[in-house]
Each structure stands twice: as C-alpha cells, then as structure tokens.
GULUM-442638 format. One record per residue (C-alpha): x, y, z; residue in one letter. Coordinates in steps of 0.1 Angstrom, whole numbers, padded with zeros to 4 digits, always signed. Example, Ala and Ser with C-alpha at 12.3 -4.5 7.8 and 13.67 -1.06 7.14 Angstrom:
# GULUM-442638
+0123-0045+0078A/+0137-0011+0071S/
This chain:
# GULUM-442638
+0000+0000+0000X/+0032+0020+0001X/+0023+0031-0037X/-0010+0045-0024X/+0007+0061+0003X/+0027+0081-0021X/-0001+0089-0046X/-0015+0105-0020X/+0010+0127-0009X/+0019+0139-0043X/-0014+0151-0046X/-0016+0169-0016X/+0016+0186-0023X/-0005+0193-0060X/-0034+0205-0043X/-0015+0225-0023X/+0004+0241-0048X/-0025+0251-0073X/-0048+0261-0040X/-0019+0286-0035X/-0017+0295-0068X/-0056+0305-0071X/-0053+0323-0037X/-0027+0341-0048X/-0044+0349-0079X/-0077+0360-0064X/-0059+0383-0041X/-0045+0399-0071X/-0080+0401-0087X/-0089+0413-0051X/-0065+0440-0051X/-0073+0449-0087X/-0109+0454-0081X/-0098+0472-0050X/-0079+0496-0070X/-0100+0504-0093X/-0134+0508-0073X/-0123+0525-0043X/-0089+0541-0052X/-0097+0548-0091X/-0136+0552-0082X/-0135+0589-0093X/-0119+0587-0127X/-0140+0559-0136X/-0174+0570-0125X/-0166+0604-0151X/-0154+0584-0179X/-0188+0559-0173X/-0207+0590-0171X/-0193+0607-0203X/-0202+0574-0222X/-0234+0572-0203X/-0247+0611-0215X/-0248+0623-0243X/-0251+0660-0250X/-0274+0675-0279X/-0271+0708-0289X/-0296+0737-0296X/-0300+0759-0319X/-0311+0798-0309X/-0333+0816-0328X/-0313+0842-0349X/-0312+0879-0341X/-0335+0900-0365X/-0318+0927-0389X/-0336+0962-0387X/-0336+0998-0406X/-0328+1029-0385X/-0370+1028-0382X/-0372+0996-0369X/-0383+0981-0403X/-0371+0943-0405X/-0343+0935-0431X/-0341+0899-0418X/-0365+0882-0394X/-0377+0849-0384X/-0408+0830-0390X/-0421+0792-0373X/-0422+0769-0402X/-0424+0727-0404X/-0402+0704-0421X/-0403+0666-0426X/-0370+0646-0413X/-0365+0608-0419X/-0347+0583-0393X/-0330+0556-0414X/-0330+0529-0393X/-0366+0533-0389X/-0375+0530-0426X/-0370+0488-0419X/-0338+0489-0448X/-0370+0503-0472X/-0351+0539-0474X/-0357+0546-0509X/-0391+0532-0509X/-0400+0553-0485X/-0388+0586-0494X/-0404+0577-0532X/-0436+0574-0512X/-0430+0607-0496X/-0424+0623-0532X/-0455+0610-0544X/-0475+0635-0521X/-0450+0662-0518X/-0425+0662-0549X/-0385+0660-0548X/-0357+0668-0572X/-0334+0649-0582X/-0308+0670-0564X/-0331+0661-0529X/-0329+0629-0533X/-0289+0627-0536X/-0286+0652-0507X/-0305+0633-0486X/-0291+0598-0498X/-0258+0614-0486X/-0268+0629-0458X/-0278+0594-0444X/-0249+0579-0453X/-0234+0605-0436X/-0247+0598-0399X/-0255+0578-0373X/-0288+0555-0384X/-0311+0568-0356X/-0301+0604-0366X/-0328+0625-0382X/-0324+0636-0416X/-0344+0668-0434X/-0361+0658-0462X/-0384+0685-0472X/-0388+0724-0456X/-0412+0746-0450X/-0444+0725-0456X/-0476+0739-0460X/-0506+0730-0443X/-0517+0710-0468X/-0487+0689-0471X/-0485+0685-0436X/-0519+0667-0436X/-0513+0646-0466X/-0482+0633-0450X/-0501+0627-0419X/-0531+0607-0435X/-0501+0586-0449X/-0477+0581-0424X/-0488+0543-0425X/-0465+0540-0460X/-0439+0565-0449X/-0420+0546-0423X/-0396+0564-0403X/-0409+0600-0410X/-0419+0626-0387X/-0426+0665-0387X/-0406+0689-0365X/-0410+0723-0361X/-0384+0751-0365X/-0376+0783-0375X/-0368+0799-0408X/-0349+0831-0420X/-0374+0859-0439X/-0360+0888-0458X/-0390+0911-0464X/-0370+0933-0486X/-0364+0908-0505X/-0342+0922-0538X/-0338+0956-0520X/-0313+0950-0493X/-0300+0918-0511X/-0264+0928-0512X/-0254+0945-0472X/-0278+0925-0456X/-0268+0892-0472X/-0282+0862-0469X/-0285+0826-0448X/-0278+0791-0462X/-0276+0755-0448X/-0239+0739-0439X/-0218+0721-0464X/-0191+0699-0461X/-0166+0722-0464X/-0183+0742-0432X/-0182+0702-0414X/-0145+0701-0418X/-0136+0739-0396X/-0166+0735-0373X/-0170+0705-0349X/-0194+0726-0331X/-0217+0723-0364X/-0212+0688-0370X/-0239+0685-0340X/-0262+0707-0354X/-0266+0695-0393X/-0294+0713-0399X/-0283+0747-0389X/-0281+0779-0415X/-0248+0802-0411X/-0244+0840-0424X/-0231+0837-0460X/-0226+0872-0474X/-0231+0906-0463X/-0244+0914-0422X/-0252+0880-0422X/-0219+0867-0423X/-0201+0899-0406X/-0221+0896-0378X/-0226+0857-0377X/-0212+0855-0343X/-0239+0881-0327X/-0268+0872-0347X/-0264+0830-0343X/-0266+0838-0303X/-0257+0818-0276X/-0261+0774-0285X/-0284+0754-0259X/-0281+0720-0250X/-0301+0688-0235X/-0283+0659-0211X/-0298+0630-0227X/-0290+0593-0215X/-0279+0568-0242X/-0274+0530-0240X/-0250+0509-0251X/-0255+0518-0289X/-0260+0553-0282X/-0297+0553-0288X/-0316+0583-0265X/-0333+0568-0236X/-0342+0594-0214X/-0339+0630-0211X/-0314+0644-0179X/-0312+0682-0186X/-0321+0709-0206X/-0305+0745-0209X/-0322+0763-0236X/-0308+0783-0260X/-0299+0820-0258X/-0314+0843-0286X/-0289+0861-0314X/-0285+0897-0316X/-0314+0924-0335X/-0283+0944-0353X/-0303+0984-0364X/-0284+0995-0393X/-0282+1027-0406X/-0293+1023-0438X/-0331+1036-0446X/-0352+1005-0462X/-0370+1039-0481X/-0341+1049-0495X/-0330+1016-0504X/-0365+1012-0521X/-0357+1048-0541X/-0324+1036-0555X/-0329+1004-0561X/-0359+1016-0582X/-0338+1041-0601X/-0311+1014-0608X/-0329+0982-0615X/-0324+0985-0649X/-0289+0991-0647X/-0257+0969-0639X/-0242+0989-0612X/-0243+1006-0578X/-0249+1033-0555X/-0240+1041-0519X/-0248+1074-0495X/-0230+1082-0465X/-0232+1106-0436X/-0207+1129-0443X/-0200+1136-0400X/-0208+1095-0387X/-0200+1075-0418X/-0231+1057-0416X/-0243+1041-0448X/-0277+1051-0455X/-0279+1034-0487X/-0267+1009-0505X/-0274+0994-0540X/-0261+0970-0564X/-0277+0961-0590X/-0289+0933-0607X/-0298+0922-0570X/-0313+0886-0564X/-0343+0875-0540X/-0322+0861-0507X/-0350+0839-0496X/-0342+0816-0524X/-0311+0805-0503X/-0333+0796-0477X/-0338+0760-0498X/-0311+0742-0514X/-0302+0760-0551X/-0302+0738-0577X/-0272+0738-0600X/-0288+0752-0627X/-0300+0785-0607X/-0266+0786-0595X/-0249+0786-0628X/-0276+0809-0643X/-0264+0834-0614X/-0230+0830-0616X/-0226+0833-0654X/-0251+0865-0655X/-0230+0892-0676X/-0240+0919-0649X/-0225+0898-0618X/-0260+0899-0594X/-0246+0880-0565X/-0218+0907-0567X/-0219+0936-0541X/-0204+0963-0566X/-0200+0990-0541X/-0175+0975-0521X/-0162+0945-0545X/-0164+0962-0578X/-0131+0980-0593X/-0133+1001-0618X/-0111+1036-0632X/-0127+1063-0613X/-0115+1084-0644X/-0126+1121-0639X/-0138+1112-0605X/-0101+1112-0595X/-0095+1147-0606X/-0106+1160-0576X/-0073+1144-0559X/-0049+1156-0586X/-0067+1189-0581X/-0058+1189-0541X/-0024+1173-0546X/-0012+1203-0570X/-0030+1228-0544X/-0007+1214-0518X/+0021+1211-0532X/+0021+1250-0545X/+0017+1242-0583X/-0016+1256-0586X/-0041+1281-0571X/-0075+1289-0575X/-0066+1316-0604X/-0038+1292-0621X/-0048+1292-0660X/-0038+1260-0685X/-0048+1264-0717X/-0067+1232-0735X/-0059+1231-0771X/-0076+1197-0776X/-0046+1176-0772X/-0010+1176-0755X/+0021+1158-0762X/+0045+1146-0745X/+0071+1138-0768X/+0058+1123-0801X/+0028+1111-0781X/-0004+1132-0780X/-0030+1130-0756X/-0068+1139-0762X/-0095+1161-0742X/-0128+1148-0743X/-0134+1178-0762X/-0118+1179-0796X/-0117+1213-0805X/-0104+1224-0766X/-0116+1243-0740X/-0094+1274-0741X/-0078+1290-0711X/-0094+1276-0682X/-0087+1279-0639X/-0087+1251-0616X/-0127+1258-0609X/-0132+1258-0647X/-0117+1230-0654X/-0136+1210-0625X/-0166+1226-0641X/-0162+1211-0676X/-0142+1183-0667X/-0112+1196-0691X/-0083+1165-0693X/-0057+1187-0707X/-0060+1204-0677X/-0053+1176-0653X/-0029+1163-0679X/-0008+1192-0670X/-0009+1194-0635X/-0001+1158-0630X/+0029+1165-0648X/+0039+1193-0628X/+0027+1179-0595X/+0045+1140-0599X/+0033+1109-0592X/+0045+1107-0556X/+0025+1136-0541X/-0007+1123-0561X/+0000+1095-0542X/+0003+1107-0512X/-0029+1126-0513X/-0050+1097-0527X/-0042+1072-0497X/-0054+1101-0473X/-0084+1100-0485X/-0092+1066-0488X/-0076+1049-0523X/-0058+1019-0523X/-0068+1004-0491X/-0102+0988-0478X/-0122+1018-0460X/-0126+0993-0431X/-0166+0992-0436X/-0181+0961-0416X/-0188+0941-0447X/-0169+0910-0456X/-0158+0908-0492X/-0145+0945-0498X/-0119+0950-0520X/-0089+0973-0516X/-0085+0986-0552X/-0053+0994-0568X/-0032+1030-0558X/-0002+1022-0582X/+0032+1039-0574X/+0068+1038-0589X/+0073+1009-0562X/+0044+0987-0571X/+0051+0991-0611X/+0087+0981-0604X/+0078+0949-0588X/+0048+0939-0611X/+0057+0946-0642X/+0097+0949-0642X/+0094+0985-0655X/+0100+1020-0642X/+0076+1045-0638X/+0069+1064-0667X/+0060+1103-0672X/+0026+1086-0694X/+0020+1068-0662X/+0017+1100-0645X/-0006+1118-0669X/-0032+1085-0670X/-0027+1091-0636X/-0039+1128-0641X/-0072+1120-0648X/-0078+1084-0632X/-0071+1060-0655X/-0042+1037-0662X/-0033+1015-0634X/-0057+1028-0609X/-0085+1009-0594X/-0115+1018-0571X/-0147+1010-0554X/-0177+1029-0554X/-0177+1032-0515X/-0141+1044-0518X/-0154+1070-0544X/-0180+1080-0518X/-0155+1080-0488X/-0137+1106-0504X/-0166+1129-0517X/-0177+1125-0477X/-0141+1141-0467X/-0138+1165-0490X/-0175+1174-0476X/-0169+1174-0443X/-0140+1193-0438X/-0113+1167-0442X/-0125+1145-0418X/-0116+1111-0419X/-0140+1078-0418X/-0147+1043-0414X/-0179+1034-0433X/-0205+1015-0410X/-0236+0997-0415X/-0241+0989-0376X/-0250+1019-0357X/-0233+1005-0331X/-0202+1003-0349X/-0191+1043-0352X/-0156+1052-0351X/-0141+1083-0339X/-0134+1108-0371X/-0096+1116-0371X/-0082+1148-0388X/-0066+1145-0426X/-0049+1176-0420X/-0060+1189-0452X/-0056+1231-0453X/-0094+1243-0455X/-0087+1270-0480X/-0078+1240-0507X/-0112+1224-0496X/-0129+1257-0507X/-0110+1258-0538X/-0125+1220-0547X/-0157+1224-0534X/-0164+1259-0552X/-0156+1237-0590X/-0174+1211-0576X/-0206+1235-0569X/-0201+1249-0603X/-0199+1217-0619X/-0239+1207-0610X/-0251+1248-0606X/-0232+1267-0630X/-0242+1264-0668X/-0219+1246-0689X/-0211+1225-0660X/-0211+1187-0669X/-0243+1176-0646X/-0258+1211-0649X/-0288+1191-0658X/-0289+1167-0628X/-0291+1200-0601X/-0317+1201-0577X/-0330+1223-0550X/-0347+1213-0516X/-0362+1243-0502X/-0325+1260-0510X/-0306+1228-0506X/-0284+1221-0534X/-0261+1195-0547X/-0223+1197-0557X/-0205+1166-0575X/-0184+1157-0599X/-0186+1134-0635X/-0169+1106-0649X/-0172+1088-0679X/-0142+1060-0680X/-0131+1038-0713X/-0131+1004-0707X/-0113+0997-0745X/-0085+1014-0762X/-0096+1039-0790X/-0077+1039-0820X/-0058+1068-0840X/-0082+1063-0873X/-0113+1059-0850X/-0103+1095-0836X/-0098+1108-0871X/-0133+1093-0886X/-0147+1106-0857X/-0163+1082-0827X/-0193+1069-0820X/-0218+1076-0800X/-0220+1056-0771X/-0256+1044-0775X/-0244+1032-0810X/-0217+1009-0793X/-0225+0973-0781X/-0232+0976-0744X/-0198+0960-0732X/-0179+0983-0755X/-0197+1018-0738X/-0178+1035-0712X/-0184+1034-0672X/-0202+1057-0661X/-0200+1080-0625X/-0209+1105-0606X/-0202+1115-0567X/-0221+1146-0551X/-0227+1158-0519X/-0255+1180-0508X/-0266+1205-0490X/-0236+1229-0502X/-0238+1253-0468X/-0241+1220-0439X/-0231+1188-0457X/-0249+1161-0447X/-0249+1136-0471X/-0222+1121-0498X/-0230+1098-0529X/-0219+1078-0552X/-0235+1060-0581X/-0216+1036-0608X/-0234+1019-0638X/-0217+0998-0656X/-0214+1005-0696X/-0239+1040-0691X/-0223+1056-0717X/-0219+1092-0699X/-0216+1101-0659X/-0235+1133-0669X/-0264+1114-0689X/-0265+1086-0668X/-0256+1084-0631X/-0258+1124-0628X/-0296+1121-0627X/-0298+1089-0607X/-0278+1107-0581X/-0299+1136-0580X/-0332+1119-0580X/-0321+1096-0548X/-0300+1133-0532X/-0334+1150-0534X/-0353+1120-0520X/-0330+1120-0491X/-0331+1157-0482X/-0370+1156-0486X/-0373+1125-0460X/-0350+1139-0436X/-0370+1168-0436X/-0404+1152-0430X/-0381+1133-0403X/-0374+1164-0385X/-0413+1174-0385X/-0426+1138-0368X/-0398+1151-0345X/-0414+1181-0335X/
C-alpha cells in the first residue's frame, strides 16, 4: 500500500500548490478590483458618465436685422419640415422617401442630398427631407404616415428677408452647412441642420446674430440610442443688429437702378453711416433659404452683370474724372496751382511724339482750376499731374481713402489698386513712366476703385477733411480723425465742384436740384473700358448708345448736398452708361433729393 501512500502525498503537495496559486491569484483580482473601485472610483465613475450622457445641442433663434425705423431687413418666422430616421424606414429607405415624393414632390438634387446625408450619420439620426411645408402637405403626410415609415414633422424656424431684392447685397443672406463648413466647425457637426451668415451682415455679424447654442443631457445605451432626457438648458437668442441704412431709401435707388448693372451708396458725411446701398442686378435672398439647384446657381453666376456681386464694395473700376478731384488737391498742396492758375486746353498735349486727347476735340481754351472741374477739361489735369508728380498724387490719394479697404463692416470688400513707382517696379519689371503719370492725371491707367471708396472721399472733401470708417451697424461708429488737409484748398475744390452741377456749362448742370435752397455739388466721370484707336479719332467716334453695351464707357458720378451743412455724400456707378452726366448724374440727384426731402419730414414727426 506504500504506492497509495505516495499517490496520496503527491497530490496533496499538488493541491497544495494550485490552492496557493488561485489564492494568490484571487488576491491579485482582489486588489485589482480594489484599486479600481475605491482608489480609481472617481476617474472611472466620469469616464462611465461621459459614455453614459450624451449632450445634444440647440440651436437659438437668430437675431432680427432692422432699418434705422425699426423696419425688419431679416427676421424669423415658425415653419415645419419633414426629417427621416433611417433605421426606422426597416432597410425600405428609398421606398419610402419615393412614397413621400408622391405626395410632396423631390428633385433629383433632394434625393442625392438626402441619400448622402444618411450615409453621412449615425442611423437613428434624423435627416431633413423637405422644408417649410404647408398646411396641406402636412396633412397629406399625416393621412399617410402608415406608407412613410420612419418619417416625422418637427417644427423650427426659418430666415425671412421682407426686402427681398432691395437690401439683397449688405444684408446678405443665410444658407444650410456644407461639407466644407463640417470640416472647420465640430461645433456644427452637431447641429446639421443649422443655416450660417453667407454674405453681407449675415456673415459679418454671424457671431452676434447665431446667439448663444443650448443644450439637453440625454441618457444613451450601449448603442448610443436616447433613452431618457437628464437636462435641458435652452438656448440663448442672437442679436437684433439696427443699421443705418433707410429700407426707403433703399427702395428709391434700387428703383432708379434696377435697370442698370451697377451701384450706389450714400454716407453721412459727419458719422459714416451708410444710408444706402445698391447694387444692381440684385437677387431675391429667400431663395437661399432652400437648397439651389445647379442650374440656378450657374444661371447666377454666369449672368454678364454679376447679381450676387456687391459692386459697391467688390467692384473696381477707373474712377477716371472722378479722381480729378485728388490731382486737383495734390497740385494745391504742393504749390503748383491756385485757385486763379490758368492752363490752356488746345484739344490735345504731347508729351514727346505722343499726344494726348480732351474729351473735347476742338479744346476748352484757357481755363482755372474751378473751370476745369466745371467742364471736366483732361488737358488740364494732364498738365498738373505732370507738374505735381506721381509721388505727391500718391500721397494725397491714400489720405483720403484709395488703395486700401475703407474698413466698412462688410466681408468681401476689396482694396482697389493705388499704383506707385514701387508697385510698377515689382509687377511689371518696369520704371515708372511720365505717361503713367498723366493717366494718372485724370484716373485712368493702373488705378482701381470702389464705389464706396469713391463715396468715402466725396464724404471728406464734404466734411471738412474728416476722416472715416464706413459702417452699417450703428453700433459700430468710429471716432473721425483729422486728414490735416488746409481748408482754404477744400474751398478751392468744393467751389468747382458747386459749379460743376449749378453753373451752366457745368457737366451735370442738368442733374441739379433744389430742396427748399438745398443744393447739390458733384463731380462726372465717364471711363473707357477699351483702347480707342488713331483712325477711329480721325473718322470721328461713335456715339456711345451706337456701341454694343460691353464696349460703352463706365459711367459716375459723386455729389454731396446741401452745399452750406453737408450732410450727405453719394456715389453712383453703372456699368457701360455711356456718360456720368447722362447717366448716373440724374440717378444721383433723384435719390439726393429724396434724401433731403425724407430727412425733412423726419425732423417734422420730431417736433
């Protein structure tokens, strides 16, 4: 039995060896569980409640946009959409969103968006199908919501713009996230549904309008399905933003310029505030509200006339005789000229074997500085150019405003182009040239501008060499600073400025007006947009109305009014008028006189 014996004893030594071994290995599990229950009990319990909650965000109504009156530019308005869950549907997706089209019909370009859309999220997250349903829809969806599995109605809010084409361009407009917006924003990746500021106030403001995002504490399971709701902070409402600008005025001059591709701003001469502003051909914002289909978008974007373009700060044209109003102050300052300085216009100058032309062929004789603002004489400004040199021009024109964004509170303006000896250099490989100088003379050549810069300048000149910032926000006035510009030279320019709208002979003689004694000073432009050839001088040129539309000249004109207290500054561009006098002289006026008239039954109410 000694074998037995020793079988035995071999397995108590076994069973003593494993029993320690599992001891051992329980008090490890022991200590483990130990650890990480009491010691790590914190940590945990936050990481289990981070996979346990989920947070949803909100999002706040948008701020309204308002005129100076209180009259709504941009509002909001309740409306009802129809969303889709996918994994609802039962794997019958498309069936069910061709059931849904066969009460309330859906492009093409619906279909794919949504298709991606889905593919896009999580199965149980809603998707927007269709928005802004009417009534009727709503209750044809309802009577079928046997065949439209996994479709519901929400409600929400949508963007209005009352003003529809009117305000188009500084208001701006809303639109729905793309991908591109998915990729810089994880903030919107939780809120796919949400419309951001695209162009204009809209965009500039985005920030203060969007408000202040909510959120709900919702309880998930294991899949991340909602199973409860924890907590709920609502959302904070955007911003109301009043602008300065006058939705009558912006009634009056979009009126006048509807037919025309251009634009027209007016400024406060003392504040800076816009009143008005136009570009033309506008487009109906509301129409962003729903997905644009590619072939409204292309029809847009290839229009001739540019409507989703805001010409008065993004358009750059010559400002041609506009700009003789800053030779004219750059040769007063630097001693070349003086109020009785005569230049006599022949017709043509030349400088060396090349000759170059005043509008007027046969000359305007001897002419001083007011004269020449008066008729608009080139030789003129041809001559003091030459005399006065590039560099002071310069100088002068980036006081008041050229060749550098006038700081308005727009996205999308453009600076324009001030050339210089420097800039030629370094784009072209080429020195500066005396020609340069004299295109210079009377705003054409390498110069570039916008119509708010054009404006901006006619508001300084106007205001007694003040310097502004251009605002739309009332909110958003800056402190005028001092150009240092001698006031006897702004006496000099604004008595040729008078005399070119009240004096006869004067290039918008016809466009004058007078408010109860309130008149209107300005200046003309008329700037070629083609090169005009030696035998088309000789044979004599065409009128502009006999020239294809693309080949007539810009047209301009800037004015401010009254003469004795300033108080407003305009500018209006049209593309292709033909004649600054003919075209945007009258447009001006008409708009200047409405102005002065409203302010005046203002000031009654006021009473």
């Amino acid at each position: 039995m000694t074998w037995q014996a020793d079988g035995i004893k071999k397995m108590t030594r076994r069973t003593f060896v494993v029993g320690g071994a599992q001891l051992a290995l329980a008090f490890v599990l022991f200590g483990r569980m130990f650890y990480l229950q009491v010691m790590e009990a914190e940590k945990y319990q936050t990481l289990a409640d981070k996979n346990r909650i989920s947070l949803k965000l909100l999002p706040p109504p948008r701020g309204a946009i308002l005129d100076r009156n209180g009259v709504p530019f941009a509002s909001n308005r309740k409306t009802f959409r129809a969303v889709v869950v996918a994994e609802e549907t039962g794997g019958k997706l498309r069936k069910t969103l061709q059931n849904f089209g066969k009460l309330v019909p859906l492009e093409d370009e619906e279909y794919e968006r949504i298709l991606k859309e889905v593919k896009r999220k999580k199965s149980f997250v809603p998707v927007r199908i269709k928005d802004d349903l009417s009534f009727d829809e709503m209750a044809a969806i309802q009577l079928n919501i046997p065949d439209l599995a996994g479709v519901s109605i929400e409600d929400g809010l949508m963007r209005v713009y009352p003003q529809k084409e009117l305000a188009a361009h500084p208001v701006g407009y809303v639109s729905f996230i793309t991908d591109q917006d998915l990729e810089q924003s994880n903030l919107l990746s939780k809120m796919p549904d949400v419309r951001i500021g695209r162009t204009g106030i809209e965009q500039y403001y985005q920030e203060a309008l969007y408000g202040k995002t909510g959120n709900k504490k919702i309880e998930i399971n294991a899949v991340g399905r909602e199973v409860r709701e924890l907590e709920n902070q609502d959302a904070v409402a955007g911003e109301d933003l009043v602008l300065a600008l006058d939705s009558r005025l912006q009634k009056i001059g979009y009126d006048a310029l509807k037919n025309e591709s251009g634009s027209a701003v007016l400024l406060d001469v003392h504040t800076g505030e816009v009143k008005m502003m136009i570009s033309t051909p506008a487009f109906d914002p509301n129409m962003f509200n729903y997905p644009v289909d590619s072939k409204t978008w292309n029809k847009l974007n290839k229009n001739e006339r540019h409507p989703l373009l805001n010409k008065a700060i993004s358009g750059l044209y010559s400002p041609g005789s506009v700009f003789k109003i800053v030779v004219a102050l750059a040769g007063l300052e630097a001693g070349v000229i003086n109020e009785q300085t005569k230049i006599d216009c022949e017709g043509r100058l030349f400088v060396g074997d090349h000759p170059f032309h005043c509008w007027k062929k046969t000359g305007h004789g001897p002419l001083t500085l007011q004269q020449a603002l008066q008729h608009s004489c080139d030789i003129y400004f041809y001559e003091v150019a030459r005399q006065t040199g590039v560099d002071k021009i310069i100088e002068v024109a980036d006081r008041l405003g050229f060749g550098t964004k006038t700081g308005i509170d727009l996205a999308g303006e453009k600076d324009g182009l001030l050339p210089s000896r420097a800039w030629k250099e370094g784009r072209f490989g080429d020195a500066w040239r005396l020609g340069d100088t004299m295109n210079l003379g009377i705003g054409q050549g390498f110069l570039l501008a916008t119509p708010l810069q054009m404006a901006l300048m006619m508001a300084q000149i106007a205001n007694g060499g003040k310097k502004l910032t251009p605002v739309l926000s009332v909110n958003a006035q800056k402190e005028p600073s001092n150009l240092k510009i001698s006031p006897r030279h702004l006496r000099i320019i604004r008595e040729g400025l008078t005399a070119v709208v009240n004096k006869p002979g004067g290039t918008a003689y016809h466009a004058r007006i007078n408010v109860d004694g309130q008149k209107m000073a300005g200046k003309t432009a008329s700037t070629q947009i083609r090169r005009i050839s030696l035998a088309e001088r000789e044979e004599g040129l065409k009128k502009q109305h006999e020239l294809p539309w693309k080949d007539r000249d810009h047209a301009f004109f800037v004015a401010y009014a009254p003469l004795d207290k300033p108080r407003y500054a305009i500018s209006v561009a049209v593309e292709h008028g033909g004649g600054g006098g003919s075209i945007s002289a009258p447009i001006a006026a008409m708009i200047m006189q409405r102005a002065l008239e409203l302010d005046k039954e203002d000031r009654k109410k006021l009473k």
